[in-house]
N, C-alpha and C positions, 0 to 999 in steps of 0.2 A: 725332308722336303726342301728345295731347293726352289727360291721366290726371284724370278729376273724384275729389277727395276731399271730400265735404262743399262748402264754398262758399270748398275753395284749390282752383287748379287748377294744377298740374303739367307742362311742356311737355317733352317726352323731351328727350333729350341733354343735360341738365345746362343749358338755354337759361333757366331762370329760372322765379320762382313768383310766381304772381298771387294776390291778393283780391280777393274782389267784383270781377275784374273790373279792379282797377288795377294796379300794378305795385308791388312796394314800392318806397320811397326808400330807396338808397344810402344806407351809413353814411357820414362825413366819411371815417375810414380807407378805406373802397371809395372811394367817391372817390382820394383821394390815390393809392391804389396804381393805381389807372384810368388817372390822369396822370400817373402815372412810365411805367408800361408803355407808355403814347401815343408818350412823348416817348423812349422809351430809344434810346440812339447817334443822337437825331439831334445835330447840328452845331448847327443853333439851332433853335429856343424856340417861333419867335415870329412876326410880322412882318420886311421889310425882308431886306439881302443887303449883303455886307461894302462893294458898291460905294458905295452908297444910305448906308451909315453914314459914309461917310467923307467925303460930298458934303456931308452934316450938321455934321460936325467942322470941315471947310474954311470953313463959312460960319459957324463962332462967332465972337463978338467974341473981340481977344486976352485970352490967360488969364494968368495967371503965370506964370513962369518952370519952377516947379516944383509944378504945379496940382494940389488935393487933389481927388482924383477917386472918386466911388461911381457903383456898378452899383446901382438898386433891381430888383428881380425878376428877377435875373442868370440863370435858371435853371441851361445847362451851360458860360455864360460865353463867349459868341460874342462881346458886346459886353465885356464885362470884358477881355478876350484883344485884343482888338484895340485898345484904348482904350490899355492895358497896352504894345503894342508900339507906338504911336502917338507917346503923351510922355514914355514911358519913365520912367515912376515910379509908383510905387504903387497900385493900384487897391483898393476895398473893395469889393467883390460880396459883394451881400445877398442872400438866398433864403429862406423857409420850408419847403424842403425839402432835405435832407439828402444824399438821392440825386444830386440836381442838383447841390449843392457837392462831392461824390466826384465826379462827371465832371469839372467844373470845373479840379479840382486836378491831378487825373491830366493832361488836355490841356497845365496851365498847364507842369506838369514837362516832358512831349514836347516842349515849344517852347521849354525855357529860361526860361519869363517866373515860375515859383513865388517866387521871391523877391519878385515885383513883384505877385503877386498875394493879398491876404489874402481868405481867404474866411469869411462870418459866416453862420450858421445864425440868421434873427432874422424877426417880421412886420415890416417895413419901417414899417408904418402904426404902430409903436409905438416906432420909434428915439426915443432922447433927445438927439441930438448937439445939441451947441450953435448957435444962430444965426452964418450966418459962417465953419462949419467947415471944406463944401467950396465946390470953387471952383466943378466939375461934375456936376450930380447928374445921371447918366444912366439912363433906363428908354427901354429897346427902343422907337422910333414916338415920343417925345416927349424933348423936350432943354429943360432949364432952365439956369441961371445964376446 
């Protein structure tokens, strides 16, 4: 049912209010809680499947010994997780959201890997790390060196 008040109009069931005719724009926070609710308990994020990452890994040049490895946009750390149990040291998984680093950590405990996993609440696009500092910088769908 469709409620005219003046030039808002109102769509029963709580479905949302229009102007004139458009929609308003989500806040950043709607947003955000949009995309935790999208993403909640899943297992990953993103693109790709644990086989397909690991097909990725197998064709890196070698790394070091004991390679300084980050997750950019880890969300609930599918890739941080398995990266983690891979070369067995340390991973840094980044996120901008909060929620996703609580899942993260919770799984990384269920599998034993929390010691190996630090996780950083940051916008990725605003890290300061030094030139040189990892070995791996991994984001979901794209691999650098």
């Amino acid at each position: 049912m469709v409620e005219e008040t003046g030039d808002e109009t109102a769509l029963a069931g709580g479905e949302g209010w229009y102007r004139g005719g458009m929609a308003d724009e989500p806040t950043g926070d709607e947003m955000m809680a949009a995309l935790i609710e999208l993403h909640r308990g899943l297992e990953r994020m993103g693109p790709g499947d644990p086989r397909f990452s690991r097909e990725i890994l197998a064709s890196l040049p070698a790394l070091p010994e004991a390679p300084r490895i980050a997750d950019l946009g880890c969300g609930a750390g599918a890739g941080a997780l398995l990266l983690a149990e891979t070369f067995g040291v340390p991973v840094i998984a980044v996120d901008a959201l909060r929620a996703f680093l609580d899942q993260l950590e919770a799984r990384a405990r269920e599998r034993g890997l929390a010691s190996l996993v630090r996780a950083v609440e940051a916008d990725f696009g605003a890290l300061d790390w030094p030139a040189g500092s990892i070995d791996l910088l991994w984001s979901e769908g794209r691999r650098t060196t």
